[in-house]
Structures are given as C-alpha cells and as structure tokens.
N, C-alpha and C positions, 0 to 999 in steps of 0.2 A: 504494500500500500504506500500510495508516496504521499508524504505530509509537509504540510506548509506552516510554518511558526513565525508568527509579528508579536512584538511589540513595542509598548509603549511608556515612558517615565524612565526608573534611573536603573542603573548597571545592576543591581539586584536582580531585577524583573529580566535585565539580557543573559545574566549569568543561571539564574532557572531555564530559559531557554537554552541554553548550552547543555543543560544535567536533561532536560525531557530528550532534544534529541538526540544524545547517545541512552537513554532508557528506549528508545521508539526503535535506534537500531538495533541496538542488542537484542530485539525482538523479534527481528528480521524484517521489518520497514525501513523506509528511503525517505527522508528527507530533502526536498525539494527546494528550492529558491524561487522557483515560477509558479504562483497561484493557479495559475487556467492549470496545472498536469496534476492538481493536488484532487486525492477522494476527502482529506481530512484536514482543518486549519484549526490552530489553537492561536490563541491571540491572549498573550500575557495583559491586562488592562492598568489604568492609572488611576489615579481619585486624586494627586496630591493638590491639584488645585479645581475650580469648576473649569475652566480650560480645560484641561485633563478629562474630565468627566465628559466635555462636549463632544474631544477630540479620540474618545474609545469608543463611545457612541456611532463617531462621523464612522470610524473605520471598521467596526463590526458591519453597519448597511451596506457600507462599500462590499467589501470582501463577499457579504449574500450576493451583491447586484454582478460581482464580475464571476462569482463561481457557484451560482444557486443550486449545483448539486453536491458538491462538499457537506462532510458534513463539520458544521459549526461547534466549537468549544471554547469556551470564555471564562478564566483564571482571571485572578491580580486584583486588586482591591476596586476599581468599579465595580468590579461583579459581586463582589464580599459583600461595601456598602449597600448596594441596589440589587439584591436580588433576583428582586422578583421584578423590578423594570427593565434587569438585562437581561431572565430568562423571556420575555415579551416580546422582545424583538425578534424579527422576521427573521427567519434563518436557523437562530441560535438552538442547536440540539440537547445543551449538556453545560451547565454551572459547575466548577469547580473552587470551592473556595481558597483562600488563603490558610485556611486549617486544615486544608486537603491536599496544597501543591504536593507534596511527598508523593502522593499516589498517584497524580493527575491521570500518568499515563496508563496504569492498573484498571484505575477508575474507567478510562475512557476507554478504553478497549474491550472493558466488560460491559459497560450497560448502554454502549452503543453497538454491542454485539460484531464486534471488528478480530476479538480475540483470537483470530482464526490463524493457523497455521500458514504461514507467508508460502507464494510459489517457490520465493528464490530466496536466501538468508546471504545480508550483508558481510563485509570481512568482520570479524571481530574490534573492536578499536575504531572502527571508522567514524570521523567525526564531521561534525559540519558546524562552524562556526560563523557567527554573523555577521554583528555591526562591526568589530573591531580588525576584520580580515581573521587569515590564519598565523597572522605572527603574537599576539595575546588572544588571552581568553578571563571571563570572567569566575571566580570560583566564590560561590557563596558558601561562607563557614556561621551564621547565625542569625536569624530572625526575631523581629519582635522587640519589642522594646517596653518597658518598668513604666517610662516617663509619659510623660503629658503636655507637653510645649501648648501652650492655649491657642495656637494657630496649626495646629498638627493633626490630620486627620487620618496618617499614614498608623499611628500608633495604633488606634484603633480596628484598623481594618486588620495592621499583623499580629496582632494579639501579644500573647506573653511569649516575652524571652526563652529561645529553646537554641541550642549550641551546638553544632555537629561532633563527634567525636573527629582527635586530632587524626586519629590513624585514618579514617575516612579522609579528610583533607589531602593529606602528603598524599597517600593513593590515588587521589583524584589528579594532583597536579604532578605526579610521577608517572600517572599514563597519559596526563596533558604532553608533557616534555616529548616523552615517546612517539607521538603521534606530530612531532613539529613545532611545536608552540614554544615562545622563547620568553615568554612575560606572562607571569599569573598575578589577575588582580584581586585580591581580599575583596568582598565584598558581605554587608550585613545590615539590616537597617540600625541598631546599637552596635554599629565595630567594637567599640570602646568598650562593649557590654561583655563582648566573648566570655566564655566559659561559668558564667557567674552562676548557672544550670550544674555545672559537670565540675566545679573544683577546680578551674584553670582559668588563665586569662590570656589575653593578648600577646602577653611576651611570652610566655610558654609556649603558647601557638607555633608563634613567629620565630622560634629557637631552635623546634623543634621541625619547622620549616625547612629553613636554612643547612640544619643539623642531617637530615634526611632524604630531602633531593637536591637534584643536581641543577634545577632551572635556571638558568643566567640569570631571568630578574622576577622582581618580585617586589608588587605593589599593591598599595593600601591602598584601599575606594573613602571616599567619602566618614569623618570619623569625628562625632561630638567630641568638642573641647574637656570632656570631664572624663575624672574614671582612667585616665590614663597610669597603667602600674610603677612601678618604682623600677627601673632602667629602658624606660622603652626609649628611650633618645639611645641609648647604647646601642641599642642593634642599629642603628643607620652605619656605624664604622664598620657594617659588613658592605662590600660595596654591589651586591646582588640586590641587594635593598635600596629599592629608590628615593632617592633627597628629595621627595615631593608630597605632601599633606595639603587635604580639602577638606579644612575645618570652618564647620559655618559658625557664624558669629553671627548673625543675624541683625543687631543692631551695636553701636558704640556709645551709646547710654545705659546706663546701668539703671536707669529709673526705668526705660522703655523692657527691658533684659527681663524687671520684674514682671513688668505686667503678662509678658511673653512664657511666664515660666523657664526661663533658663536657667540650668543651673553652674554657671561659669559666667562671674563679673570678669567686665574689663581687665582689670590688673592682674585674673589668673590667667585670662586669655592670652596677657601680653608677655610673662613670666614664660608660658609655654611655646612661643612665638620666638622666645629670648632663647630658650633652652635649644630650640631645632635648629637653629642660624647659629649655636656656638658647636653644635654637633657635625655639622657638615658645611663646608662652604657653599655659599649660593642656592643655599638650601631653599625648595620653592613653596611659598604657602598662600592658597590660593583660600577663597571663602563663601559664601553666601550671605548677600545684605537685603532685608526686606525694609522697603521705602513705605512709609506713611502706616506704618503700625495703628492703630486706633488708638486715639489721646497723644500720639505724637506732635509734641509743639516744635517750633517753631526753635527753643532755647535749645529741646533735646535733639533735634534735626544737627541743629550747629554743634551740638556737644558732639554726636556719632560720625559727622564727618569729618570734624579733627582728629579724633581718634585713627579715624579708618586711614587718614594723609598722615597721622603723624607713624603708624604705624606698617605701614606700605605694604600690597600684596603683589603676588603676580599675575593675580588676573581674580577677579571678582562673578559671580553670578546674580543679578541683581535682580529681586523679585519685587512687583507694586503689590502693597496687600488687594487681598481680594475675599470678603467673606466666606468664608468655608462651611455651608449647613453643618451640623454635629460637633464643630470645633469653641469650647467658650469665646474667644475674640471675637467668633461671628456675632457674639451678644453684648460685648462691651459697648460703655457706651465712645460718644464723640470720635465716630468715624468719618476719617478724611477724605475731603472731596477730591476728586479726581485730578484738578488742576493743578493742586499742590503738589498730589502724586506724582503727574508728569514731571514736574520742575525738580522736585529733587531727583528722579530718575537720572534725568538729563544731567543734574550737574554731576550726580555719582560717575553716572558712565564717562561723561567729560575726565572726573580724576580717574578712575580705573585705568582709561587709556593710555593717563601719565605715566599711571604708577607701572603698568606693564610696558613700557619704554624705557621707562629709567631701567628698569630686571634686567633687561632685554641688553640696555646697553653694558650692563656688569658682567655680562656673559660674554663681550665680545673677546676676542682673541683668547678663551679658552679653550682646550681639549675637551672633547666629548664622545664615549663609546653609545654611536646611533644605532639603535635597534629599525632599519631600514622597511617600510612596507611598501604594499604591494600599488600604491597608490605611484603614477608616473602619466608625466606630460611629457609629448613632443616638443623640441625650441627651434626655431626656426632657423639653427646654425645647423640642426642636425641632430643634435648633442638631447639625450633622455633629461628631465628632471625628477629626479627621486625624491618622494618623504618619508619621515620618519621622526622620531621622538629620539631626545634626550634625555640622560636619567632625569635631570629635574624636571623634563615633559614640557620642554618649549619646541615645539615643532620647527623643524629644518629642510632642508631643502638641499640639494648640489645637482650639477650640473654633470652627465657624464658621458663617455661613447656609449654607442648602442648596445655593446658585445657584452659591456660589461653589468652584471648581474648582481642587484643589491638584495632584491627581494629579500625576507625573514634574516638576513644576513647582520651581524654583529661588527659596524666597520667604523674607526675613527675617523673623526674630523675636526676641524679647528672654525667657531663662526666667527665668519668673519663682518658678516652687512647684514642690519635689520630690512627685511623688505613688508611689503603692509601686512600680511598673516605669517609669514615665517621669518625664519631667519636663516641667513646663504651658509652654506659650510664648505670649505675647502679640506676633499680626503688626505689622510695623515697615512 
C-alpha cells in the first residue's frame, strides 16, 4: 500500500512522521511523496495558534478534493482539541489522538481494515525522510509537558509528560546513522523536561548519546529556559554537539513573563545566555518573542525590547498575540489592538535583522565543518551553488564545479560575505 504523510506546526509533529513511516515500512508499505499514487494519507495536524487550526482544516479538504479515494487519517493536536469537528469533515476516515500517536499506525491498519498482508515487503531499514532532506532527521525523545504558559494551548492537547527510554533513542539514531543520516535532532515538546517520568534527565540522555553512537552531529530542537540540569553547558565541549539553542523567551519584561506564566525571569534567562557564549565561541541563540501580550503597555513594550537589543540573538521568531479558545490569556483582560501589534512587530523585526547581521558578521572569516545538503542552484558561470548549515546553523552557501559532489557530505569552509539569506563560504 503506498502512503502519503503531511504535516503541519513544529519539528515534533515532523519527527512522529519520521517514526510512523519507518512503522508503515516495516510492515511492508511504501511511503510515497506524491498524493495522487497514495491509497492512505495521515496528516500530523497543529492547534498552536487559530492560524494553525485554519491552516489543518484548509489542508485536510485539500488533500479529500485532490485524492477522494485515499483513505483519510488525522493525528496532532487539531484533531485532539476538535474532535468531533475534524472527524466531520468530508473525507476524514479515522481520528487518532495525541494519546494514541504511539499506535497510530496499529491503530490505522486495524480499524480501517488495511492490516493485510502487503504483495511485496520493503528492504528492512528503509527510510523516507521529509522536510529536512536525507542529510538530518528528526528524533523525538518526550512528550507532554507539567506546565501551563496562559497562552499555550499545545500543553493541553499533549497531555502529561511521558519520556522515551534512552536505549530506545541511541537505537533509533544508530539505525538513523546507518541508513545515511549525518545530524539527529532532539526533539520534545518539554526538552528541558526529559526523563523527569523514568529517573533521568537531559544530560544523561545526551551523554549517553554521545557515549553510544557514532553520528557526527547532534542537535537540540526547541528547549524552555528552565529545568536545565547541572552540567548541560559541559556537553557542548563535545564538538558533535551543536553550538546552537532555540530558547523562547517570549517577552523581556518580567511583569508581562508573569502574566504569561513563565517560569524563567529575565536575569535567569540572561545568566543562561551568559553560560552558552562562555561555553562555546559564537555560540548561537536564537528565541521566540510574542508582541502585544494582553495588558502589554507601552513602558513594558520598551522594557522587552531593551532587553531583547541589549541582549542580542541570532535570529528571533516573532509571534503577534492572537487569542487562543481554551488558553487563560484568551480571557485576560485589556487586549491589544491590532495596530499596536503591527508597530511593535515591525520595529522587533527591524532589530532582529540587526541583530542577525551583527552574528553574521562575527562569523566572518571563521572555519566551519558544513554538513552540505541536497539543496543546489545553477550560476550562470557554470559553477553548482550548494547549501548547507553550520554547526551554529547559519546557512551557507559556495560556489562549485559541477563534478564535484557535496551532497550529505561533511566539508570545511571558511565565510567569507554575508549575502541576503546566506552566507558565501570558500572550501578549506
């Protein structure tokens, strides 16, 4: 049976699609890339924003309208929160929730009557990777999160904190490695939470990581400022470990911090900010700012954006609040009008831009071991353009003959010129 897998929202949701379809091969199904040859599409869904919710909606009718005999399966937290509005729509054969992903494919095989004995069984190992190409892969090591952020509607939907066992992990990314893959991404919705289920945490994880496969790199997804154990900056001086953290911070007032439920003021933020730039040079920390919080004035607007310039990242993700049904904030009161929202938007993006110029230019004339993908342009000399990431994950660029072959390839370079989204690197 050949299956088709979309989704939607953050690396969590693409690293479950990574685990269903090696479960779907190992069953002897094929995973497909092209919807019109699929009998079966699972679509991992979002809720984190109504955007979100609009935008799992827009692409479940899509995917009935271009493949109405597929049969339909819809995961991820739209379907958790909405139910019974996303089993409604046209198409949809089969709800799986977020307290089910474990089984999705069990599940779907059985009570949509598919469990049948395949013509032809796939190789063993074979994988099919998505968004990220085949040079990384997503690996999720835990779910679910304790906490309550009063604009957070994702807590909800993944319920209570649940940790994979470690020997489960290294396994997973020791037949990743096997299979081609050069970069495994941690991924969890509480990272910072890992083990707190099973008796271990993060740096055990990550030790035992390191300690146990052989993958060249190896990076952390997305990871609350708190909760961090007692030597986690030490493992960066392994250099398989990437010099790059996406810690949200959400606001740079500690009045607004409160109303948001966070549990990391300013000054631990900035202490843990302080600790990863004395641990690695050029170490890159990038964050998430939500603009116009509800009761955000005007004094705490200017307080958070000092903060955020005095404090510099490498690049920012910058969200306008947007009421969330189910979330307290959607009920606070003195929520900000739209035009204010736009304006600090704008001025934030305006800094961001700086501040990821200045990064950018601190990087120049360094050495960098670029994990090359699969991503290339023609140049009009002749000459291939190649991209790829560097450890601390600023995208680059060089310029090369045609013969020669970057792909999944591990090759030095030194950057040398920021150009508008990359930066140039001349090979070492």
């Amino acid at each position: 049976m050949q299956i088709h897998l979309k989704t939607l929202g953050c690396r969590l949701n693409e690293a479950e699609l990574e685990t269903w379809a090696q479960a779907f091969q190992a069953k002897g199904h094929a995973v497909t890339r092209n919807l019109s040859d699929a009998q079966l599409v699972v679509i991992n869904s979002c809720a984190v924003t109504q955007d979100a919710v609009k935008k799992s909606k827009q692409m479940i009718r899509r995917i009935h309208r271009d493949n109405p005999q597929a049969k339909l399966v819809v995961s991820g937290c739209y379907a958790t929160l909405n139910e019974t509005e996303a089993a409604q729509l046209m198409g949809v054969d089969l709800i799986v929730g977020n307290q089910d992903k474990s089984q999705l494919v069990e599940k779907t095989l059985a009570e949509l009557n598919l469990d049948s004995m395949p013509a032809m069984s796939t190789e063993p190992g074979e994988v099919s990777l998505f968004s990220r190409g085949r040079q990384r892969a997503f690996v999720k090591v835990q779910d679910g999160c304790r906490y309550r952020c009063t604009f957070c509607i994702v807590t909800v939907a993944r319920g209570e904190e649940s940790s994979r066992p470690v020997q489960d992990v290294i396994q997973e990314i020791n037949t990743l490695h096997s299979q081609g893959i050069n970069e495994a991404i941690i991924t969890g919705v509480h990272l910072g939470g890992y083990g707190s289920d099973i008796s271990s945490n993060l740096v055990e994880l990550i030790t035992e990581i390191l300690d146990k496969t052989a993958i060249p790199r190896l990076r952390l997804g997305s990871l609350e400022p708190w909760e961090l154990p007692d030597g986690f900056f030490e493992l960066f001086k392994n250099p398989r470990l990437m010099p790059h953290l996406h810690l949200p911070l959400q606001s740079g007032s500690d009045s607004v911090l409160r109303r948001m439920a966070r549990r990391c003021k300013t000054e631990e933020f900035g202490q843990i900010v302080k600790l990863a730039r004395a641990a690695i040079p050029h170490f890159n920390i990038t964050t998430d700012i939500i603009v116009g919080f509800p009761g955000e004035t005007e004094v705490e607007w200017q307080e958070s954006f000092e903060y955020i310039k005095n404090l510099g990242f490498g690049h920012i993700h910058i969200f306008s609040y947007s009421p969330r049904e189910g979330t307290k904030a959607a009920g606070l009161p003195d929520q900000i009008d739209q035009n204010t929202k736009k304006q600090r938007s704008k001025q934030l993006h305006e800094l961001a831009d700086t501040m990821k110029r200045r990064f950018i230019a601190e990087n120049l004339g360094e050495q960098a071991n670029i994990l090359w993908e699969g991503q290339k342009e023609a140049q009009s000399n002749g000459t291939i353009r190649h991209f790829g990431y560097t450890p601390n994950y600023l995208r680059v660029a060089c310029d090369v003959a045609p013969d020669l072959i970057l792909e999944n390839r591990m090759v030095a370079g030194e950057l040398i010129e920021a150009k508008q989204d990359f930066v140039l690197v001349r090979l070492t």
